[in-house]
GUNU-452056 format. One record per residue (C-alpha): residue in three letters; x, y, z. Coordinates in steps of 0.5 Angstrom, whole numbers, padded with zeros to 4 digits, always signed. Each point is the difference from the previous one (the first is absolute). Example, Ala and Ser with C-alpha at 12.3 -4.5 7.8 and 13.67 -1.06 7.14 Angstrom:
BEGIN
ALA+0025-0009+0016SER+0002+0007-0002
***
This chain:
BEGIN
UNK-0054+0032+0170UNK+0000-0005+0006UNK+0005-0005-0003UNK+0004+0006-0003UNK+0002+0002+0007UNK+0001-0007+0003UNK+0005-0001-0006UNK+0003+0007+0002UNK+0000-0002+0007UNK+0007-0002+0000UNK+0002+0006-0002UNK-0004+0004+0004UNK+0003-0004+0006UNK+0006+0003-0001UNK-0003+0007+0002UNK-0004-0001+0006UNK+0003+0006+0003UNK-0003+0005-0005UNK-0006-0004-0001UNK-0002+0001+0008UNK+0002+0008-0001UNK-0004+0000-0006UNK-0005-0002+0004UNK+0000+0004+0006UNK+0001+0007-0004UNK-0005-0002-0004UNK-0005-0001+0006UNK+0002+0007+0002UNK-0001+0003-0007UNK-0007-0003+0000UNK-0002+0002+0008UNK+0003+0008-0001UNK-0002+0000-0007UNK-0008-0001+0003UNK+0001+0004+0006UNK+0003+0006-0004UNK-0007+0000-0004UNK-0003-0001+0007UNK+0004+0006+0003UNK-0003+0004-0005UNK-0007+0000+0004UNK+0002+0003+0005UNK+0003+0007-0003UNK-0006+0000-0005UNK-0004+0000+0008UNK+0005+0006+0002UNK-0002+0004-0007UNK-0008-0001+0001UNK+0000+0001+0007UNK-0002-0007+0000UNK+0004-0003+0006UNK-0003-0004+0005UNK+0001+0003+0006UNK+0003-0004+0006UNK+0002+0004+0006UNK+0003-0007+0004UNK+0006-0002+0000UNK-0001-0008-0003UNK+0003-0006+0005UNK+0002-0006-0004UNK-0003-0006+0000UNK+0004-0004-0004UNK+0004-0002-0007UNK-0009-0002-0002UNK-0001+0008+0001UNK+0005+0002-0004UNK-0004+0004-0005UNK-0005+0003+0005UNK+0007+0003+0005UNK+0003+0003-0007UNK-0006+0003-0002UNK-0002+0003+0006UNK+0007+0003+0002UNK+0001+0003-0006UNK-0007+0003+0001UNK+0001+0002+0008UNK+0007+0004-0002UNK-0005+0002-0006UNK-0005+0004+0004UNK+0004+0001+0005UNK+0003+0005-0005UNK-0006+0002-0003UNK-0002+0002+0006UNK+0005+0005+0003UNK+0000+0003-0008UNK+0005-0003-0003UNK-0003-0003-0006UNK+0007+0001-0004UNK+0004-0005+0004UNK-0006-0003+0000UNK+0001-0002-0007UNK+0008-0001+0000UNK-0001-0005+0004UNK-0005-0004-0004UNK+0004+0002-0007UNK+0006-0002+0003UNK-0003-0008+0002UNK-0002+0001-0007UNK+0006+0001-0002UNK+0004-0005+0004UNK-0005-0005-0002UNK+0001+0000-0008UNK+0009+0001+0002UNK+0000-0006+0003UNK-0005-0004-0005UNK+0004+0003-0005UNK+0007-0002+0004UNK-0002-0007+0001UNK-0002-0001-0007UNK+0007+0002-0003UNK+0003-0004+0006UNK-0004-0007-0002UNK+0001+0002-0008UNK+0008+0001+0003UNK-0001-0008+0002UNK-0005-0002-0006UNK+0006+0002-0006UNK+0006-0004+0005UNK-0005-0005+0000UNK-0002-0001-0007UNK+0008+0002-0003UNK+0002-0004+0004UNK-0005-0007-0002UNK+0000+0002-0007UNK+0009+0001-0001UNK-0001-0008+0004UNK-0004-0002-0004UNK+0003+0002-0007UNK+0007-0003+0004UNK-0004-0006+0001UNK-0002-0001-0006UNK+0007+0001-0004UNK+0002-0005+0004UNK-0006-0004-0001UNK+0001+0001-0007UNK+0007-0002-0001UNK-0001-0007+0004UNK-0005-0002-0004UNK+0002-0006-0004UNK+0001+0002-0007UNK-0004-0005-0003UNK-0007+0006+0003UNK+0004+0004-0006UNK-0001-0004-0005UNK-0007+0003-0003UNK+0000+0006+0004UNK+0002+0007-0002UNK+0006+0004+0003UNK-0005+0006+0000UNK-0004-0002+0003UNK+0002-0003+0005UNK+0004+0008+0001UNK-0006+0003-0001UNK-0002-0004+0006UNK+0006+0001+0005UNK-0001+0008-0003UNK-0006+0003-0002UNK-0005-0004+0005UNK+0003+0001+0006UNK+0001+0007-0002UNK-0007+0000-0001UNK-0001-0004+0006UNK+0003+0005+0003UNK-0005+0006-0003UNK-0006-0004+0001UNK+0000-0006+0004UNK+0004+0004+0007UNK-0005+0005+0000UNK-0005-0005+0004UNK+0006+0001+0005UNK-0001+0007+0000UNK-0008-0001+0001UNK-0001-0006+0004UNK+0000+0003+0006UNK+0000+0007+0000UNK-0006+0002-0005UNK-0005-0006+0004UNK+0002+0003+0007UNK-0002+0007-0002UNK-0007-0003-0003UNK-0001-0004+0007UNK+0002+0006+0004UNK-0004+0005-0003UNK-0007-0005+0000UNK+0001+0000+0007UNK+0001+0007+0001UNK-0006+0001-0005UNK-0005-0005+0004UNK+0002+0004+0006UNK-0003+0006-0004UNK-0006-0002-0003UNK-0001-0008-0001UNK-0006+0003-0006UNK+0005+0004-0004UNK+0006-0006+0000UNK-0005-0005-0002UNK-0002+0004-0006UNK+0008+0001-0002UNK+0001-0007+0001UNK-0006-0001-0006UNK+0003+0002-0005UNK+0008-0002+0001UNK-0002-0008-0002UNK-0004+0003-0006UNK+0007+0004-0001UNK+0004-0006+0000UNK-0004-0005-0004UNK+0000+0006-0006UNK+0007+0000+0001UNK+0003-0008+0001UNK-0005-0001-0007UNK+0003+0004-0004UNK+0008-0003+0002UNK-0001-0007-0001UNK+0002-0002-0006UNK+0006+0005+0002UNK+0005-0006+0002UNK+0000-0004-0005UNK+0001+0006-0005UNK+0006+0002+0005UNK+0003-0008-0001UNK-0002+0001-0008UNK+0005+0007+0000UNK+0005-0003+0004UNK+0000-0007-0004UNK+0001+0005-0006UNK+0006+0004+0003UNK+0003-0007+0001UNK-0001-0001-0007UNK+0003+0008-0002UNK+0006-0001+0004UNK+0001-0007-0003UNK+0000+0004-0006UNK+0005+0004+0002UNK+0005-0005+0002UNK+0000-0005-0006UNK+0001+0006-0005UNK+0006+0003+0003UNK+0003-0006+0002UNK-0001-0003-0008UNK+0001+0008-0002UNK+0005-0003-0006UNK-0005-0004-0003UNK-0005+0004+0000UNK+0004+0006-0004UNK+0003-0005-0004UNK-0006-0004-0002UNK-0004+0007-0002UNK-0004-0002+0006UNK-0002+0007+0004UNK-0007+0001-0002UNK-0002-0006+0001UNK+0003+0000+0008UNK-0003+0007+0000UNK-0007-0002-0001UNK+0001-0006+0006UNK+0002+0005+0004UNK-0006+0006-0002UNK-0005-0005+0000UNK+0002-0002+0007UNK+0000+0007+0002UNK-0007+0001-0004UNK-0003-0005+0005UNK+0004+0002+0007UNK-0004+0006-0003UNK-0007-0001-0001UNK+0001-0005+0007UNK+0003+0006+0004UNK-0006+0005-0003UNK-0005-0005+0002UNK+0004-0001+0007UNK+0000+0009+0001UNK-0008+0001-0002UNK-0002-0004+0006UNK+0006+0003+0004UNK-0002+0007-0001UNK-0007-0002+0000UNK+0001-0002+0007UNK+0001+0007+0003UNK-0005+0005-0004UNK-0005-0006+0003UNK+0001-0001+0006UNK+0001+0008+0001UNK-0007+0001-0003UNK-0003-0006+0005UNK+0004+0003+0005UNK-0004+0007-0002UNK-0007-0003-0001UNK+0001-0003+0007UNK+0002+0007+0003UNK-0006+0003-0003UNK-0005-0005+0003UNK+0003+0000+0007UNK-0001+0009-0002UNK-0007-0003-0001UNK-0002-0003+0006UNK+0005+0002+0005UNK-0003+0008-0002UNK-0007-0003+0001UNK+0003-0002+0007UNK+0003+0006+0002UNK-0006+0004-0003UNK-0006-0003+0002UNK+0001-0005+0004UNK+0004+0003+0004UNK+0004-0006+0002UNK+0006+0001-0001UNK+0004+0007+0001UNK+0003+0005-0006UNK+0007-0001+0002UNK+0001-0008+0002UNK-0003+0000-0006UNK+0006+0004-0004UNK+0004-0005+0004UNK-0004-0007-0003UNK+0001+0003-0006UNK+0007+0001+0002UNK+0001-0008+0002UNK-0005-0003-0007UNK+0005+0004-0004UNK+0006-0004+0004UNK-0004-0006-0002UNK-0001+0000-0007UNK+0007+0003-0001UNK+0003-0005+0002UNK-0005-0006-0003UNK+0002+0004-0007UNK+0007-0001+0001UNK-0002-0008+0001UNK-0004+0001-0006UNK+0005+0002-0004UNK+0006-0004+0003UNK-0004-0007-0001UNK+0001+0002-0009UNK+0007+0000+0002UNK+0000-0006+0003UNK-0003-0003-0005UNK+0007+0001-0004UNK+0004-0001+0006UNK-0003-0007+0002UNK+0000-0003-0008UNK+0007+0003+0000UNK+0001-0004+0007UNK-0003-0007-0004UNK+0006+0000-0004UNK+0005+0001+0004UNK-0001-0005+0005UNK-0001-0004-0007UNK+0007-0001-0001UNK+0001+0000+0008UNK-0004-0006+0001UNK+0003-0003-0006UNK+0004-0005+0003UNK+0005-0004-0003UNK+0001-0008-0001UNK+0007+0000+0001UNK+0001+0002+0007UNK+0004-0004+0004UNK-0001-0006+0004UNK-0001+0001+0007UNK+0006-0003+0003UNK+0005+0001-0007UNK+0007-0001+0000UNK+0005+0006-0001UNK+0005-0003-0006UNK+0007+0003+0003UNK+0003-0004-0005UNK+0000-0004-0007UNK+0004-0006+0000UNK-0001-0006-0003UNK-0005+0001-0006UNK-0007+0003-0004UNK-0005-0006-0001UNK-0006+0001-0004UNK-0004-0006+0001UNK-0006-0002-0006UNK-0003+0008+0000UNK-0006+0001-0003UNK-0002+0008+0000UNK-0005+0003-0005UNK-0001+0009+0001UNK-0007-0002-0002UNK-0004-0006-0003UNK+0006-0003-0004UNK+0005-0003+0003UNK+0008+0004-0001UNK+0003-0006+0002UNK-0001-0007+0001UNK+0004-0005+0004UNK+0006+0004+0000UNK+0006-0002+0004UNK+0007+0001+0000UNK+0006+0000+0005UNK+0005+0005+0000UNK+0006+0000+0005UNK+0004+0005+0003UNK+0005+0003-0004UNK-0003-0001-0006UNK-0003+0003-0006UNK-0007-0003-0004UNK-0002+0003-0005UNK-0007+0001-0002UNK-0002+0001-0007UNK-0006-0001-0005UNK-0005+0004-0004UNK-0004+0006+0002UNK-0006-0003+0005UNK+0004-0007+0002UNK+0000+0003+0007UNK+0007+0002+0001UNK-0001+0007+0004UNK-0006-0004+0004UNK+0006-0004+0002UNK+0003+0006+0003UNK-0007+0003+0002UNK+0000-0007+0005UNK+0007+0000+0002UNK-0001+0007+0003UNK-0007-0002+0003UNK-0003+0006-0004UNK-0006-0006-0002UNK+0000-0006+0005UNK-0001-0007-0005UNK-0007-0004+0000UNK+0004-0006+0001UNK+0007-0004+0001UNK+0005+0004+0004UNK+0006+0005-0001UNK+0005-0003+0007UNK+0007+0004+0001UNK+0005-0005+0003UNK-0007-0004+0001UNK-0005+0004+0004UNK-0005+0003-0004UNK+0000+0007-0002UNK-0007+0001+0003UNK+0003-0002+0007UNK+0005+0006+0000UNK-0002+0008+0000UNK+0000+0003-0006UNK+0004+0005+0003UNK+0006-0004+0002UNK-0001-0004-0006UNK+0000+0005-0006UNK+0007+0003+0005UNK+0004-0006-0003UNK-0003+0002-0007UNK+0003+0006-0005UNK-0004+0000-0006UNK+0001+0004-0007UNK-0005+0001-0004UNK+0000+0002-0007UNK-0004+0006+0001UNK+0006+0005+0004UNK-0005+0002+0005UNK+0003+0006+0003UNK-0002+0006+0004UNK+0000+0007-0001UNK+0006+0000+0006UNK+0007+0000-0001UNK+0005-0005-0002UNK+0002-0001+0008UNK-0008-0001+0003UNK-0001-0004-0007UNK+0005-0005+0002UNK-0001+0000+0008UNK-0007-0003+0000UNK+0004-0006-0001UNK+0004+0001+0007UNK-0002+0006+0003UNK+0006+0000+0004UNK+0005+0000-0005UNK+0006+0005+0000UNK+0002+0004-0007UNK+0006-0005-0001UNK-0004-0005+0000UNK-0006+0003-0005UNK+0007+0001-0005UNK+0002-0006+0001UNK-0007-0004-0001UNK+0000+0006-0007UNK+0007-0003-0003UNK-0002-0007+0000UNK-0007+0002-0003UNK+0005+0004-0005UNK-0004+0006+0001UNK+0005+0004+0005UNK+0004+0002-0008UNK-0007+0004-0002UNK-0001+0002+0009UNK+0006+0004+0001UNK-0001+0004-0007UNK-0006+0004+0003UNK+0001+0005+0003UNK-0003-0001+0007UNK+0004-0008+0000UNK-0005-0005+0004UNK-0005+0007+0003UNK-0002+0001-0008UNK-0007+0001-0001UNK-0003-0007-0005UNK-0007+0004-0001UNK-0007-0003+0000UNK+0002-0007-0002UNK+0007+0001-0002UNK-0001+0003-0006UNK+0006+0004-0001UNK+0003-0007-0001UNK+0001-0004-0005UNK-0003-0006+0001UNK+0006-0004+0000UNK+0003+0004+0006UNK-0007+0001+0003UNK+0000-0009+0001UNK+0008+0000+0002UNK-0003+0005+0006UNK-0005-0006+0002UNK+0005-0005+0000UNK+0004+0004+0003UNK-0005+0002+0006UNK-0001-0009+0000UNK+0007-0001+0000UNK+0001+0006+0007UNK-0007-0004+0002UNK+0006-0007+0001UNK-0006-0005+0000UNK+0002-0007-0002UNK-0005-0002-0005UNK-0001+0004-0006UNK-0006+0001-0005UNK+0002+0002-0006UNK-0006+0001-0004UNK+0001+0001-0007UNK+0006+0006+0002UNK+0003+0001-0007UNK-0006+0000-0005UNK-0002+0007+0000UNK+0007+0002-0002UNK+0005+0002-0006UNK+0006-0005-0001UNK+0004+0005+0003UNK-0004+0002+0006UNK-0002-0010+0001UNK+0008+0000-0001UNK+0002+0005+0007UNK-0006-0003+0004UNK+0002-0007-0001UNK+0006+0000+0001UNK-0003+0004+0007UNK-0004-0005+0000UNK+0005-0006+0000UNK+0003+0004+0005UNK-0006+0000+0005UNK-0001-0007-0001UNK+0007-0003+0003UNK-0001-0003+0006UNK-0008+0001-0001UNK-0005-0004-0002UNK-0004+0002-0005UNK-0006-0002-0004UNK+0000+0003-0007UNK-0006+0002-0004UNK+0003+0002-0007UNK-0003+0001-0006UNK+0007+0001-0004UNK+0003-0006+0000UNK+0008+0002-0001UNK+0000+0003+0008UNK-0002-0007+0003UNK+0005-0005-0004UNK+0004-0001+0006UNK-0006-0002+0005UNK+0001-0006+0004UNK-0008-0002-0002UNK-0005+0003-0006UNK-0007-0002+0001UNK-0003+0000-0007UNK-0008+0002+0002UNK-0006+0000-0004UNK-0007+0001+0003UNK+0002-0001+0007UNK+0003-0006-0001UNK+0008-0002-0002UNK+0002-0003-0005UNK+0007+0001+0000UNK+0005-0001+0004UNK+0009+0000+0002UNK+0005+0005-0003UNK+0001+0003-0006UNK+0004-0004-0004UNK-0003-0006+0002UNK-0008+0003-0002UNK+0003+0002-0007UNK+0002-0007-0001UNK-0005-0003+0001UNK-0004+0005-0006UNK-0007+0002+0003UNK-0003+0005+0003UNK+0005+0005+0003UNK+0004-0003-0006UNK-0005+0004-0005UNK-0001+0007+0005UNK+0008+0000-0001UNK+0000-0001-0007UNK-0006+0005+0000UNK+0004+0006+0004UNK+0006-0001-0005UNK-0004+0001-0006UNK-0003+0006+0004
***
């Protein structure tokens, strides 16, 4: 719990004001919320015609005799009525304190309330803000073995149910501890024999209520771990929804997803009995406890006489104000159970911290000049090495060519280039200073990438476009559309560049859907291109538009081509042939199909194809 709230500290910070009002009201909640039972005594005096009778006025002696000068007034104002035989103003004063008390407990518990819900709105929408941010930042490399539902189970489901659980304690933190305090205080001052036997039965209370929760947080991260699983469920079958139709696969993607849901079934079952067990429970201790003090404090009033009939009404008044309150913290610490393993795994993701943040002092790249150096390169994902000594040099103005079987490393090149992965040796220098010493930001600024999956949003042509220049003008947006080829298909829908593409562009094909990305490339102007392996997923019709989009792209650029089809790179200043992370070829094409080896037989391979 300690180490839950430091974590939220920053946050909370943010919010002192509401914290310190919170606080405040709830103080005055706790104060009126016991005068109010204690008000009661005096009326209850009224109605048996048990009031002390005081016919001095009181003198004040100061803030320490604050409760005698009360009491005594109210009393002398008491008598004084009663004395002239006016028993019914008497009694409306009396009821009206009554009153007034519970009015002004009952104001400043909505006032502290008011400030508790600015306070836990306002942490938990930062929180998910900052944990977006946090989540978008982290290197892509945390991606790799994690799940995408997961981590939106996160980001959605455990904050929400931090905010159903764990902000409770920010509701009882102060306000139910300071009734309990205050109305022990009050009840010492009545009878110290009937306090400490109220006081005997809360920790037996307490022990039979936290024994039973215990296991409640790890079932909570158990259910929240599984929701992470069912979302990812979810989010995988929707996204490859045409496989599985098409492979006949249905049932077998709904029995993932039922047992998952089994599961999170039987978890949140097991989570709920000891939820609705807390409240029955602690209702019945609360009775039990009510009963023994009706007991004692009978024998008190009844035959010893020590305590009269009316103050005890009114202790009884203050030990229900005691246990009300610890019932509401009984049945809050279930909830926050849930709450804190909810909290655990979202400061998991936001204590991830990434390898690849920026050098302290690094250099902002402003512009690209010379040339792009890998330097003997060495980079494995896990235990195997992708690339091995690698090293090729590529001036500006020029277009290399990467080619090679699957898993020779190609796209990894790609990957290192744009500092999505750093390498584990060597060096990769930009105009000879290396690429580690520039913020990726600045870096990546000077790079437009086309990938062979079209990654599009579901958004407008236009938006799609203006995340490679935000600033863009529509001329300029049509203009970066006709040199991708794509403004021929954009200005036939009826919304042009404002048409909605939906979810992932598919109401495109995909020829069009990566003219699109070429477009949003080309409208980015970014001096060094990476193109990897643009055409392959294409129709000869569709590879024939795009490569004639990507050759316009290319002017005046340097590119860096990762090609699986071999006809779309034969005009390339450089091809380097790859195998297992290392090259075996090297210069232009016709010079490598005279020499008759291995990009020589990839060719041959790709004709016969």
């Amino acid at each position: 719990m300690k180490k839950i709230l430091l974590q939220l500290w920053p946050f909370i910070k943010n919010y002192k004001k509401h914290v310190v009002l919170n606080i405040l009201f709830n103080l005055l909640y706790a104060l009126f919320g016991t005068l109010a039972f204690v008000s009661l005594i005096p009326m209850l005096n009224v109605l048996f015609d048990k009031t002390q009778k005081v016919t001095k006025a009181p003198v004040w002696n100061g803030i320490g005799d604050l409760k005698n000068y009360a009491n005594d007034s109210l009393n002398f104002k008491i008598t004084a009525l009663l004395d002239a035989g006016n028993g019914q103003m008497a009694l409306l004063i009396v009821v009206g304190v009554v009153v007034a008390t519970f009015f002004l407990k009952n104001l400043f518990g909505y006032l502290s309330m008011q400030h508790v819900m600015y306070l836990k709105n306002g942490i938990l929408t930062d929180l998910r803000k900052h944990m977006f941010k946090h989540i978008v930042e982290l290197p892509v490399s945390f991606y790799a073995n994690r799940k995408k539902g997961d981590i939106m189970a996160r980001i959605l489901g455990d904050i929400n149910e931090m905010q159903n659980s764990f902000f409770i304690i920010l509701e009882l933190i102060v306000r139910e501890p300071l009734t309990i305090v205050f109305s022990l205080i009050v009840m010492f001052t009545l009878s110290w024999q009937l306090s400490l036997f109220v006081l005997l039965f809360i920790p037996i209370s307490g022990f039979l209520i936290s024994n039973i929760g215990k296991r409640l947080k790890r079932q909570s991260l158990k259910a929240q771990e599984e929701s992470g699983l069912l979302i990812s469920t979810v989010e995988e079958t929707l996204s490859g929804l045409k496989i599985v139709k098409s492979y006949n696969a249905e049932a077998s993607f709904k029995q993932r997803f039922s047992n998952s849901a089994d599961r999170i079934l039987r978890l949140i079952n097991k989570i709920g009995n000891k939820n609705n067990l807390s409240g029955p429970l602690s209702e019945f201790l609360g009775i039990v406890t009510i009963a023994a003090l009706l007991w004692y404090g009978g024998k008190l009033v009844l035959i010893e006489k020590a305590i009269e009939g009316t103050t005890f009404i009114g202790f009884m008044g203050l030990a229900y104000g005691i246990l009300t309150p610890a019932k509401a913290i009984s049945k809050a610490s279930y909830k926050v159970k849930n709450g804190i393993a909810a909290a655990d795994r979202v400061f998991e993701v936001l204590e991830s911290e990434g390898s690849m943040s920026d050098e302290e002092n690094a250099k902002f790249l402003s512009e690209f000049k010379k040339s792009i150096a890998l330097k003997n390169i060495v980079f494995r994902y896990e235990k195997e090495n992708v690339l091995n000594d690698f090293s090729i040099s590529v001036k500006k103005g020029q277009t290399v060519a990467l080619v090679g079987q699957s898993g020779s490393g190609k796209s990894t090149i790609a990957n290192l280039l744009t500092r999505f992965y750093d390498v584990n040796e060597g060096s990769i220098e930009i105009d000879g200073i290396d690429i580690k010493k520039f913020t990726k930001k600045s870096l990546r600024s000077q790079i437009g990438l086309v990938t062979q999956d079209s990654i599009l949003f579901n958004n407008s042509i236009k938006n799609n476009l203006l995340i490679g220049n935000e600033n863009a003008t529509n001329d300029e947006i049509i203009e970066a559309l006709k040199v991708a080829n794509a403004w021929e298909f954009v200005k036939e829908l009826p919304g042009e560049i404002d048409s909605n593409i939906g979810d992932a562009g598919n109401s495109l094909s995909g020829g069009q859907k990566q003219r699109l990305s070429i477009a949003r490339a080309v409208l980015k102007n970014a001096p060094i291109m990476i193109l990897d392996e643009a055409t392959s997923a294409l129709d000869t019709e569709s590879e024939r538009l795009v490569q004639e989009a990507l050759e316009n792209m290319m002017k005046n650029r340097t590119s860096i081509v990762i090609a699986h089809r071999l006809s779309t790179i034969q005009n390339a200043d450089q091809i380097i042939v790859m195998k297992q992370g290392e090259i075996v070829e090297q210069g232009k094409h016709q010079e490598l199909l005279d020499k008759k080896g291995m990009y020589h037989k990839l060719v041959l391979m790709q004709s016969l194809d």
